[in-house]
N, CA, C and O atoms as a GROMACS GRO file, in nm:
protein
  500
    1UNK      N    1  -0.530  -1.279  -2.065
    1UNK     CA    2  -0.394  -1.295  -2.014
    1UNK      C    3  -0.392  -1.413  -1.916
    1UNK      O    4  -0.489  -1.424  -1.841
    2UNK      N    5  -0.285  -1.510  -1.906
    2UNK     CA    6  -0.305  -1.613  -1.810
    2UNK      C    7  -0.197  -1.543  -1.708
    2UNK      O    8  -0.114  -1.454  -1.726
    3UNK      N    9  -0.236  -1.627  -1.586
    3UNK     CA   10  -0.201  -1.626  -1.464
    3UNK      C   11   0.004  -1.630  -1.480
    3UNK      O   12   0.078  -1.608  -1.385
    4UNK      N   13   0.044  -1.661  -1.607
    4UNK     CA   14   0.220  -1.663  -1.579
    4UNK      C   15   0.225  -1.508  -1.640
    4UNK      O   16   0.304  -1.422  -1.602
    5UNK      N   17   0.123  -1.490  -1.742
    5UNK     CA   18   0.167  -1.364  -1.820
    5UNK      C   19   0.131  -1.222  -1.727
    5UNK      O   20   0.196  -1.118  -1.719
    6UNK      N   21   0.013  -1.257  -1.665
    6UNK     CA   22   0.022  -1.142  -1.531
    6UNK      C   23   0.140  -1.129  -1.470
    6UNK      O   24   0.197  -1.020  -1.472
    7UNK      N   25   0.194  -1.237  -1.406
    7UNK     CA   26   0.325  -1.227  -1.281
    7UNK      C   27   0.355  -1.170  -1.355
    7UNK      O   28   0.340  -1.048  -1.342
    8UNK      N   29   0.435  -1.242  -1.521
    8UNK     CA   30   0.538  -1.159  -1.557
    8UNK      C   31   0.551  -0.972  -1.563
    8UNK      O   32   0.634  -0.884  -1.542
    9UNK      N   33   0.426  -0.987  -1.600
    9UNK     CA   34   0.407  -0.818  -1.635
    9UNK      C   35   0.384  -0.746  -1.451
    9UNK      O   36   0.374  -0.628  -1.418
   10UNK      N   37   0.383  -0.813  -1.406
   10UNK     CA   38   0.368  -0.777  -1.255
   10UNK      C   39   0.532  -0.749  -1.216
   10UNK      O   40   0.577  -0.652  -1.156
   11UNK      N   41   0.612  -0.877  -1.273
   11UNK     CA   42   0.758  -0.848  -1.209
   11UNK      C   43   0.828  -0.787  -1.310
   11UNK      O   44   0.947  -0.764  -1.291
   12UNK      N   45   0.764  -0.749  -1.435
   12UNK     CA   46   0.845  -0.631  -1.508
   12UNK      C   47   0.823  -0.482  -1.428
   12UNK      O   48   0.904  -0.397  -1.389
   13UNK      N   49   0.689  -0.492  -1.424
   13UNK     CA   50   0.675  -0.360  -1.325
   13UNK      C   51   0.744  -0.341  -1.220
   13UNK      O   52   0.825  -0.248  -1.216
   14UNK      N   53   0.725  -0.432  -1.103
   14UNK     CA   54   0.840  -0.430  -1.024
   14UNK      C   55   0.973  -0.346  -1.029
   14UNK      O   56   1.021  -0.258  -0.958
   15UNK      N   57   1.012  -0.415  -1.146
   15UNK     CA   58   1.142  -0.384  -1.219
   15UNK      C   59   1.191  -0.258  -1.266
   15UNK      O   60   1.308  -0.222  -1.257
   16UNK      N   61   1.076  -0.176  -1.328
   16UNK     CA   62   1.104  -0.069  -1.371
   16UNK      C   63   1.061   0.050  -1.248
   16UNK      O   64   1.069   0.172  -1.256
   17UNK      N   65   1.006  -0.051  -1.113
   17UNK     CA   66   0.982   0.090  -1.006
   17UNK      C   67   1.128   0.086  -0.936
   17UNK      O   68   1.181   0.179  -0.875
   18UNK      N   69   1.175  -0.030  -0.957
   18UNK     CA   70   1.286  -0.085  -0.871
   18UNK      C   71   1.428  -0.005  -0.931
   18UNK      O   72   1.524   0.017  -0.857
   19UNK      N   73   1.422   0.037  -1.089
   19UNK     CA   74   1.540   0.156  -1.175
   19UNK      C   75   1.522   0.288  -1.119
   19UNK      O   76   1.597   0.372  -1.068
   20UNK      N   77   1.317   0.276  -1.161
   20UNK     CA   78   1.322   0.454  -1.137
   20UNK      C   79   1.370   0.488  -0.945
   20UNK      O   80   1.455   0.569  -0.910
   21UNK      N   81   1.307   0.422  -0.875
   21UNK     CA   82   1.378   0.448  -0.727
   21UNK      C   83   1.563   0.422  -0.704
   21UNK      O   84   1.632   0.448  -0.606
   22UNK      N   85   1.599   0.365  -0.828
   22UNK     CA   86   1.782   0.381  -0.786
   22UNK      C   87   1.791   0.237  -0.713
   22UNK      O   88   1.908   0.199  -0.700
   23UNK      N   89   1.709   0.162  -0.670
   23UNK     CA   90   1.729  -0.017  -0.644
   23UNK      C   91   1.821  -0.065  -0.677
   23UNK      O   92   1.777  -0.180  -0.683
   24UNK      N   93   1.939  -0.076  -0.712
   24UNK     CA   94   1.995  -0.139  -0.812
   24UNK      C   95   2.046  -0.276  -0.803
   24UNK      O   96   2.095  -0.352  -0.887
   25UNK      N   97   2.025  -0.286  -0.700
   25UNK     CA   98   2.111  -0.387  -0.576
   25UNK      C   99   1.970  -0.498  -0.585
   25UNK      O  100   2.003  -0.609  -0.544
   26UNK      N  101   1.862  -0.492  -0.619
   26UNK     CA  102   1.761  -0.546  -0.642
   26UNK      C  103   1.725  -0.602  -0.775
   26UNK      O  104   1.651  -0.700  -0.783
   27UNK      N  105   1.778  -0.540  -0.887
   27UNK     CA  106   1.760  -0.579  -0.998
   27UNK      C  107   1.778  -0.720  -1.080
   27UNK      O  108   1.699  -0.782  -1.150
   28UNK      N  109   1.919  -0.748  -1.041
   28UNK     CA  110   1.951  -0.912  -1.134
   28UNK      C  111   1.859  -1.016  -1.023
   28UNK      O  112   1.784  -1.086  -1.091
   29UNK      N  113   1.843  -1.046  -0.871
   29UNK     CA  114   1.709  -1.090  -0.819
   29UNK      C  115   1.605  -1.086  -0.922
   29UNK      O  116   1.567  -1.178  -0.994
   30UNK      N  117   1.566  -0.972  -0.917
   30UNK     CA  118   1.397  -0.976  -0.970
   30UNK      C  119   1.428  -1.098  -1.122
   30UNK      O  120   1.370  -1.202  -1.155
   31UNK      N  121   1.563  -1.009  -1.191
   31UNK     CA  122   1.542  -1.057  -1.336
   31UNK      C  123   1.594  -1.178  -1.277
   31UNK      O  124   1.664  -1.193  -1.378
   32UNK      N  125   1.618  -1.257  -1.221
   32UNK     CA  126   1.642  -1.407  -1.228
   32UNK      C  127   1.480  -1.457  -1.195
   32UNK      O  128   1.429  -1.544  -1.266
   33UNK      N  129   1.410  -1.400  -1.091
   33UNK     CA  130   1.303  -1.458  -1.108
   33UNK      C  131   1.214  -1.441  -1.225
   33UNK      O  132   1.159  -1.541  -1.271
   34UNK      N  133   1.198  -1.332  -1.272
   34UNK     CA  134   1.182  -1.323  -1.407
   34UNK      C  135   1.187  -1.431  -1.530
   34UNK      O  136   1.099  -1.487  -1.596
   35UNK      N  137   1.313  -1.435  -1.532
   35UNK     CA  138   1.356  -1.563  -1.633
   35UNK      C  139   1.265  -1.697  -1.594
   35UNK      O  140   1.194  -1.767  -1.666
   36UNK      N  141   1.302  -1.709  -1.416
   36UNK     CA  142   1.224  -1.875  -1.391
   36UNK      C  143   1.062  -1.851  -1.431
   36UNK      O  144   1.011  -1.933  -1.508
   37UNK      N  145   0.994  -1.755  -1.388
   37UNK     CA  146   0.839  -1.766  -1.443
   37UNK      C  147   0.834  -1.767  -1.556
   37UNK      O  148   0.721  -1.787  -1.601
   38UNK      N  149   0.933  -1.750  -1.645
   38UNK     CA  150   0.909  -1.707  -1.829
   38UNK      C  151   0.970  -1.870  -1.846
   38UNK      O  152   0.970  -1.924  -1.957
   39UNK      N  153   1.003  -1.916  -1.767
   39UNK     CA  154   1.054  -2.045  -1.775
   39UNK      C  155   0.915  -2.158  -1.726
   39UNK      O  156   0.893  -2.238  -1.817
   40UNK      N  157   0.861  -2.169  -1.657
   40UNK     CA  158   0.768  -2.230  -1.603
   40UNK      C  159   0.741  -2.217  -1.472
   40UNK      O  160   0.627  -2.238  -1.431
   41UNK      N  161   0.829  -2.185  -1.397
   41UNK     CA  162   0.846  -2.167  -1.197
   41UNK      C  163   0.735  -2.050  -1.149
   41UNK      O  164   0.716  -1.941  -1.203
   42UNK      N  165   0.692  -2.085  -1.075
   42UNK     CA  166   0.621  -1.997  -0.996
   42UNK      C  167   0.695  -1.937  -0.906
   42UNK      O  168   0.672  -1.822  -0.870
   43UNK      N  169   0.787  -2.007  -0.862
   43UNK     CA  170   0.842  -1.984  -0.702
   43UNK      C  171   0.960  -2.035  -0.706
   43UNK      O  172   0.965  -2.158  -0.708
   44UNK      N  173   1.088  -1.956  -0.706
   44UNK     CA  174   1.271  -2.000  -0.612
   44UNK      C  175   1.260  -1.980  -0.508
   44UNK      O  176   1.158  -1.987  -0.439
   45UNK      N  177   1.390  -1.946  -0.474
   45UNK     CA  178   1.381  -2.001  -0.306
   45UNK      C  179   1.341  -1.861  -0.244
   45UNK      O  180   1.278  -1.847  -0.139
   46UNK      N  181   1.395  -1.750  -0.335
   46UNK     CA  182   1.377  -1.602  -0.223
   46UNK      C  183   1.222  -1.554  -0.314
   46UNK      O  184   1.154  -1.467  -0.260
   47UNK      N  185   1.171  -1.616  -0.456
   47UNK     CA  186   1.090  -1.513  -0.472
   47UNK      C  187   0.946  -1.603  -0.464
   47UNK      O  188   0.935  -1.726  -0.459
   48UNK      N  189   0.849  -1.508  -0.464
   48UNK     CA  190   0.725  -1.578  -0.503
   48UNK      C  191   0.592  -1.500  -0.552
   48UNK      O  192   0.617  -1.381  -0.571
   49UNK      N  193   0.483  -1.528  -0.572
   49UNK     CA  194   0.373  -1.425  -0.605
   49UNK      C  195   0.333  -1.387  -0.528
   49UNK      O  196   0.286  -1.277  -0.556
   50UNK      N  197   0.311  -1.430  -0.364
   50UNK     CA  198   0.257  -1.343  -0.270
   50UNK      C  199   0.394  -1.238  -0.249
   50UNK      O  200   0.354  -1.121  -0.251
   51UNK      N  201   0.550  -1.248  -0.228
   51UNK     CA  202   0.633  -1.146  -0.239
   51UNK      C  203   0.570  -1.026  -0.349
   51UNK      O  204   0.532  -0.916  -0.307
   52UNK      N  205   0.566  -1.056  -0.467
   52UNK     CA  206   0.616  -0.980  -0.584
   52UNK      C  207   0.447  -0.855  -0.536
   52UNK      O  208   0.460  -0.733  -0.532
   53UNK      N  209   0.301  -0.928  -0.507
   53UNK     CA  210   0.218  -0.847  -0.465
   53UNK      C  211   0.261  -0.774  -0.340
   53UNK      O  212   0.230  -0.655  -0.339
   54UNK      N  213   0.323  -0.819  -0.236
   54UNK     CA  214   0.345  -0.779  -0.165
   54UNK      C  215   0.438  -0.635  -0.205
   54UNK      O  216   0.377  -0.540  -0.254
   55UNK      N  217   0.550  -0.626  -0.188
   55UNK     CA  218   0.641  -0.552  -0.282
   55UNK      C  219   0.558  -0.421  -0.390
   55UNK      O  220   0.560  -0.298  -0.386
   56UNK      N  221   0.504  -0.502  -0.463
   56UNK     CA  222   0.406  -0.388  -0.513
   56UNK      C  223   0.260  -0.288  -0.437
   56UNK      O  224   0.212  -0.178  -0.466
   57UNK      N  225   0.231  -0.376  -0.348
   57UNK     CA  226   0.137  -0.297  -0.246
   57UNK      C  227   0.248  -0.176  -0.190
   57UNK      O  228   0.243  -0.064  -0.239
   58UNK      N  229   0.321  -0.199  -0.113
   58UNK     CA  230   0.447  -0.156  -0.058
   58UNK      C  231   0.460  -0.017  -0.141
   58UNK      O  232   0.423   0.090  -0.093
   59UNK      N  233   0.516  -0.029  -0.267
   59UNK     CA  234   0.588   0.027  -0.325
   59UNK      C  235   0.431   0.158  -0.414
   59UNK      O  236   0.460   0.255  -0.483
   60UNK      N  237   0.292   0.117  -0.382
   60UNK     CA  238   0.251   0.209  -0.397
   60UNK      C  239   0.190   0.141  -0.593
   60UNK      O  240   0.162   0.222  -0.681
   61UNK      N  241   0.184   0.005  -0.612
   61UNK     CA  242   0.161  -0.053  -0.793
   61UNK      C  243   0.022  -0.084  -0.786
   61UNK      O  244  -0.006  -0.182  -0.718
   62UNK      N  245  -0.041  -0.041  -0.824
   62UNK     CA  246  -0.210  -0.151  -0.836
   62UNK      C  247  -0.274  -0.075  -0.771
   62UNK      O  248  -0.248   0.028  -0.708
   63UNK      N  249  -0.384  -0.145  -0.794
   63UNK     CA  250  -0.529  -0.093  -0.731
   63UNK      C  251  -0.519  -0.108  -0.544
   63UNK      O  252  -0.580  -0.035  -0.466
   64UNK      N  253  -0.432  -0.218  -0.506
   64UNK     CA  254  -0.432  -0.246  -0.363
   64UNK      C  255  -0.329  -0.179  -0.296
   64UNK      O  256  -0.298  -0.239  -0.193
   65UNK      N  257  -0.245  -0.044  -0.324
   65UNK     CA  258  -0.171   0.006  -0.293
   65UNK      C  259  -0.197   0.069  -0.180
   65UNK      O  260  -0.296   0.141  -0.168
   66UNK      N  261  -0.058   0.037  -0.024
   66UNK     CA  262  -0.081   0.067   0.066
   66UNK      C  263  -0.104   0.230   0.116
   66UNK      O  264  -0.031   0.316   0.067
   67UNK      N  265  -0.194   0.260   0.203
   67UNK     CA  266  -0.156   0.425   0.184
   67UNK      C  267  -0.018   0.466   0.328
   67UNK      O  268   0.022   0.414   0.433
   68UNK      N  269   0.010   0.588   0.243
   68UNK     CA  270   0.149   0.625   0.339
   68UNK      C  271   0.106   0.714   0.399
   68UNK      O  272   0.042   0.808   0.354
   69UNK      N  273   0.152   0.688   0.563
   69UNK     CA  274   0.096   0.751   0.660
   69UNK      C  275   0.250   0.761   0.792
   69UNK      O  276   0.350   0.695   0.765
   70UNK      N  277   0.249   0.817   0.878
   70UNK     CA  278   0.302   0.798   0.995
   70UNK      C  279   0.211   0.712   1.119
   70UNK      O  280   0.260   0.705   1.232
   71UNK      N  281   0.112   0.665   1.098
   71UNK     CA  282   0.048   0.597   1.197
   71UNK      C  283  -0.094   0.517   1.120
   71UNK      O  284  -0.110   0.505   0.998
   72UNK      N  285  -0.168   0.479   1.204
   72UNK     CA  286  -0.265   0.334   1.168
   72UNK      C  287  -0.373   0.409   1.115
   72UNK      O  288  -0.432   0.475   1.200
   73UNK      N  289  -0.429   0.422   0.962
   73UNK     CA  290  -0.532   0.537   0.905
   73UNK      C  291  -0.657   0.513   0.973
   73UNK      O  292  -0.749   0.591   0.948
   74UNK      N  293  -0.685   0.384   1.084
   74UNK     CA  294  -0.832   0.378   1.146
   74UNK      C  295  -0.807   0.379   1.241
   74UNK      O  296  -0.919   0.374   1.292
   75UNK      N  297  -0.724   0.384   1.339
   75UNK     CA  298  -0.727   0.386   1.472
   75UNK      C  299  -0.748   0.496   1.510
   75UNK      O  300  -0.731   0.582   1.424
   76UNK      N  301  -0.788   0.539   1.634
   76UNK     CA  302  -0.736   0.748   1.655
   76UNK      C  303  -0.600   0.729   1.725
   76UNK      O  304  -0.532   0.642   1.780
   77UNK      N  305  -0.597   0.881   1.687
   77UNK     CA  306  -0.428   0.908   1.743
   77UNK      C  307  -0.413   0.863   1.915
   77UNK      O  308  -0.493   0.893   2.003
   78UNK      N  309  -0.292   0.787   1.930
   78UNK     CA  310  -0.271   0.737   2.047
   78UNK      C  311  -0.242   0.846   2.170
   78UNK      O  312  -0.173   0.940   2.131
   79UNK      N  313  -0.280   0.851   2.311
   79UNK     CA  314  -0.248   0.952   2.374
   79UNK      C  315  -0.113   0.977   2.352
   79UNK      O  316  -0.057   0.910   2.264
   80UNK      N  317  -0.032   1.082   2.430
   80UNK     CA  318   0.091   1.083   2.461
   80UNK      C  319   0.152   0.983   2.532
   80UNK      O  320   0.083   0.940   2.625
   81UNK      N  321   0.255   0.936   2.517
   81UNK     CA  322   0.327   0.821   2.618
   81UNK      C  323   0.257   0.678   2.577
   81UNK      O  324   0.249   0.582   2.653
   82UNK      N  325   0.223   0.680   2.487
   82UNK     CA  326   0.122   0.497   2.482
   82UNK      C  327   0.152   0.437   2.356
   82UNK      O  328   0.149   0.502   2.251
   83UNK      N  329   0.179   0.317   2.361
   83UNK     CA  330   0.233   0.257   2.265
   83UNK      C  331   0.146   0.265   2.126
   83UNK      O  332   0.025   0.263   2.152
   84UNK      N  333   0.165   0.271   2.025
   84UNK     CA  334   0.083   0.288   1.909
   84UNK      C  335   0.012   0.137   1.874
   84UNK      O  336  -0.103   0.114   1.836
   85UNK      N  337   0.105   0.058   1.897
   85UNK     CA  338   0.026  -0.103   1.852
   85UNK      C  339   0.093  -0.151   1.694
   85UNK      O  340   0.027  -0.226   1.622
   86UNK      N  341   0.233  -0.099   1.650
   86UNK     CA  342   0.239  -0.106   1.537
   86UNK      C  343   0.346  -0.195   1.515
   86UNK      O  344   0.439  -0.175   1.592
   87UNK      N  345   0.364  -0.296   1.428
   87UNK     CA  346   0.444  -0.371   1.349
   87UNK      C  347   0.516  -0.397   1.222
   87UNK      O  348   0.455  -0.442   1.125
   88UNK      N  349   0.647  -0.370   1.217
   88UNK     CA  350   0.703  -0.366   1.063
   88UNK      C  351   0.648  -0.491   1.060
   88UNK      O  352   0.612  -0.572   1.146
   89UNK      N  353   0.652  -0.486   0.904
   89UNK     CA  354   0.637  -0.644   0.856
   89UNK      C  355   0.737  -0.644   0.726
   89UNK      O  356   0.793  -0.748   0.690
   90UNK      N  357   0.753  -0.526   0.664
   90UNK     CA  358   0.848  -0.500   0.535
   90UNK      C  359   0.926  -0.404   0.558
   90UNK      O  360   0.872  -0.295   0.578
   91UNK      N  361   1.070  -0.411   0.563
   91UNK     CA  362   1.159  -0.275   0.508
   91UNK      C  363   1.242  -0.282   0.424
   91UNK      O  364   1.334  -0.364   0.415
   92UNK      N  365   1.204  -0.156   0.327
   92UNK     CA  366   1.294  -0.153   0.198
   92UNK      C  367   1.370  -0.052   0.192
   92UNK      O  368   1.417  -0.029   0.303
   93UNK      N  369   1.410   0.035   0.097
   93UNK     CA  370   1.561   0.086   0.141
   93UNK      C  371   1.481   0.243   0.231
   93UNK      O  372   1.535   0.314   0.316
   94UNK      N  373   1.386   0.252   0.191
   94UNK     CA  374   1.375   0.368   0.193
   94UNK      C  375   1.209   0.390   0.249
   94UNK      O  376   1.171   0.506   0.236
   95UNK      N  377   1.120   0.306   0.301
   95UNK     CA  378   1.032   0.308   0.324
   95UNK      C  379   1.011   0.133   0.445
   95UNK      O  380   1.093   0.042   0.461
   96UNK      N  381   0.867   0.149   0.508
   96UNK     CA  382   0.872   0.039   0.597
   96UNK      C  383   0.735   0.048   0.576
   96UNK      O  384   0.673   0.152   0.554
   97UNK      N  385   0.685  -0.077   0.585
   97UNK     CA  386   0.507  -0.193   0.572
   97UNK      C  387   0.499  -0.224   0.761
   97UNK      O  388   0.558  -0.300   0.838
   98UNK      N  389   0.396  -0.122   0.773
   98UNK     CA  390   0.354  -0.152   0.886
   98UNK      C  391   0.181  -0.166   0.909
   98UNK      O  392   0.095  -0.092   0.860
   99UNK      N  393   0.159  -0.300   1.011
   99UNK     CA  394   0.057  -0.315   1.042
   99UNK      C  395   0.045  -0.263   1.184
   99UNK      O  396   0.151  -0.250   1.246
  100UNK      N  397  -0.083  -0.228   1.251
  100UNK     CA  398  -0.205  -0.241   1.362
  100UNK      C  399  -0.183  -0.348   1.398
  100UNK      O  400  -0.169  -0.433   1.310
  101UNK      N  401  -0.169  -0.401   1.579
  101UNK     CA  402  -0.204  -0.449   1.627
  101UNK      C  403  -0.330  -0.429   1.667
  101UNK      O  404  -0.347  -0.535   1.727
  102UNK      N  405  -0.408  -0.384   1.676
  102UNK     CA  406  -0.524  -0.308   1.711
  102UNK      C  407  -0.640  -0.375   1.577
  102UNK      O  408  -0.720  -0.468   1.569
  103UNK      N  409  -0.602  -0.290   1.508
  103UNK     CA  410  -0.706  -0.340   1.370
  103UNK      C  411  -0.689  -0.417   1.288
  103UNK      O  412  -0.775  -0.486   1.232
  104UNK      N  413  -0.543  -0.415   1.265
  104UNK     CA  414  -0.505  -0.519   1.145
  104UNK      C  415  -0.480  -0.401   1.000
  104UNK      O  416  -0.422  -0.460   0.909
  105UNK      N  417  -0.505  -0.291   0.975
  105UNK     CA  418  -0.458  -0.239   0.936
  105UNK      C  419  -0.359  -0.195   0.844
  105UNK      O  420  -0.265  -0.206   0.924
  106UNK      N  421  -0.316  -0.163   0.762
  106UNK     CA  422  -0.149  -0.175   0.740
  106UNK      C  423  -0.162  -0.034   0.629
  106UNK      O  424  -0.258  -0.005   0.558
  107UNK      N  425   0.004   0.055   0.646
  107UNK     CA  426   0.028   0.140   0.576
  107UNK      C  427   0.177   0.121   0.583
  107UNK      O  428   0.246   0.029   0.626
  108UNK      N  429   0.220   0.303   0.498
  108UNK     CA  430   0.366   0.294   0.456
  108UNK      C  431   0.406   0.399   0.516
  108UNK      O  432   0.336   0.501   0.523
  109UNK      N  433   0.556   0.386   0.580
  109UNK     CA  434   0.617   0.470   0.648
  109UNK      C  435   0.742   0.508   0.536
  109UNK      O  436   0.830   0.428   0.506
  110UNK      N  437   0.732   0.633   0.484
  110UNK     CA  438   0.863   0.664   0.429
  110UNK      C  439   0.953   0.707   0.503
  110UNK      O  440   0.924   0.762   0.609
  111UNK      N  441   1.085   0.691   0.463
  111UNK     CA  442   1.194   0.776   0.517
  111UNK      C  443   1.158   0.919   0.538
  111UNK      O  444   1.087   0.970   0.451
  112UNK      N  445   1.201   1.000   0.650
  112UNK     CA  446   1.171   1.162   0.675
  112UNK      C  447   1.210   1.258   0.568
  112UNK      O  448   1.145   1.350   0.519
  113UNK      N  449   1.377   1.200   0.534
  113UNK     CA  450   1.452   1.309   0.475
  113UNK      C  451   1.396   1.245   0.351
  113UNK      O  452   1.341   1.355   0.347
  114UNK      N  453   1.342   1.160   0.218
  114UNK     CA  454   1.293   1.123   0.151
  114UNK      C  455   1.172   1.188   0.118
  114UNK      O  456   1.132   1.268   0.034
  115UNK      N  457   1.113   1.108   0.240
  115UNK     CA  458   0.982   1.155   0.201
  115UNK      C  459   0.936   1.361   0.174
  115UNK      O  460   0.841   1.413   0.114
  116UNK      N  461   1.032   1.412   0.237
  116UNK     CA  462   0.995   1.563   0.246
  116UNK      C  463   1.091   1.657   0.157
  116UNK      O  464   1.112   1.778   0.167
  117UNK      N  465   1.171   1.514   0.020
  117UNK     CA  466   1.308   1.606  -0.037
  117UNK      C  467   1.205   1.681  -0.120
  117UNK      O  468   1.097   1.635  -0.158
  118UNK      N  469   1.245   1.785  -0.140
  118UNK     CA  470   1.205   1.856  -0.295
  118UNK      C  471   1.211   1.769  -0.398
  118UNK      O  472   1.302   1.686  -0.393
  119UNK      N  473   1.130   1.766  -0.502
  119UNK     CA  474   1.132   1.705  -0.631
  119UNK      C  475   1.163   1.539  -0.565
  119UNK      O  476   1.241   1.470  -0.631
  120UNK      N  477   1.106   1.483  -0.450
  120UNK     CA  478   1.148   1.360  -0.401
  120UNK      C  479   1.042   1.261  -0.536
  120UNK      O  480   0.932   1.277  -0.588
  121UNK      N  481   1.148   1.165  -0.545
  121UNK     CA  482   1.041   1.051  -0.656
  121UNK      C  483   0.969   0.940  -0.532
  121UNK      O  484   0.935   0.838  -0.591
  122UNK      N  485   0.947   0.934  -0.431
  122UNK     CA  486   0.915   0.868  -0.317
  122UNK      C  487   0.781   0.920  -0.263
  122UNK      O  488   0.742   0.895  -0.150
  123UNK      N  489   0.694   1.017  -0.379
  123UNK     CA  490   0.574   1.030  -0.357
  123UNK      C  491   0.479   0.955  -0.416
  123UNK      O  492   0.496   0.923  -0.533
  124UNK      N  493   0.347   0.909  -0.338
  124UNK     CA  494   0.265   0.830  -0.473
  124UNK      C  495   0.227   0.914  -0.540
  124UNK      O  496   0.221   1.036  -0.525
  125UNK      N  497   0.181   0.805  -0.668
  125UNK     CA  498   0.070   0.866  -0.799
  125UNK      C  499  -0.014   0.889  -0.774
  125UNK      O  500  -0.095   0.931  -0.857
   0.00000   0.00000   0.00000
């Protein structure tokens, strides 16, 4: 497989996590970038391959999938009253990409009422 036919199959996936979560508002995006890599483009102005990995770490796609946690999986738990050390770096509708100041680190914060619905699709595989 070459390096355009990965993305693509990378931002089809995308695509179909982006239906099954109800995204919808995300969709003609992806498929315009879509079209430009099936076209020759690597990169428009909003998308690119470090996004589309990114996005998929996030969202829980691949082998490099972030784990979902409420806090930093190597640090120990912070006393009471003390700042945790933590940084969004991604928020999507329904979940947030946070790193460690501390370690460098990074996991996924789901939404509360999401993450704990019955039959919620916002669990990983």
């Amino acid at each position: 497989m070459t390096p355009r036919e990965e993305l693509l199959a990378e931002v089809a996936e995308l695509g179909r996590e982006f239906t099954r979560l109800g995204w919808s508002r995300r969709l003609q995006p992806l498929r315009d970038y879509y079209a430009a890599v099936a076209a020759g483009q690597e990169r428009t102005e909003r998308w690119s391959p470090n996004l589309v990995a990114g996005l998929r770490r996030v969202l829980g796609l691949g082998k490099a999938a972030l784990p979902i946690g409420t806090r930093c999986p190597r640090c120990e738990v912070p006393q009471d009253g003390s700042w945790a050390g933590a940084r969004t770096t991604m928020h999507l509708e329904d979940r947030w990409a946070m790193e460690c100041a501390k370690c460098g680190s990074e996991w996924v914060v789901l939404e509360r009422e999401r993450h704990h619905a019955v039959g919620s699709s916002a669990t990983r595989r």
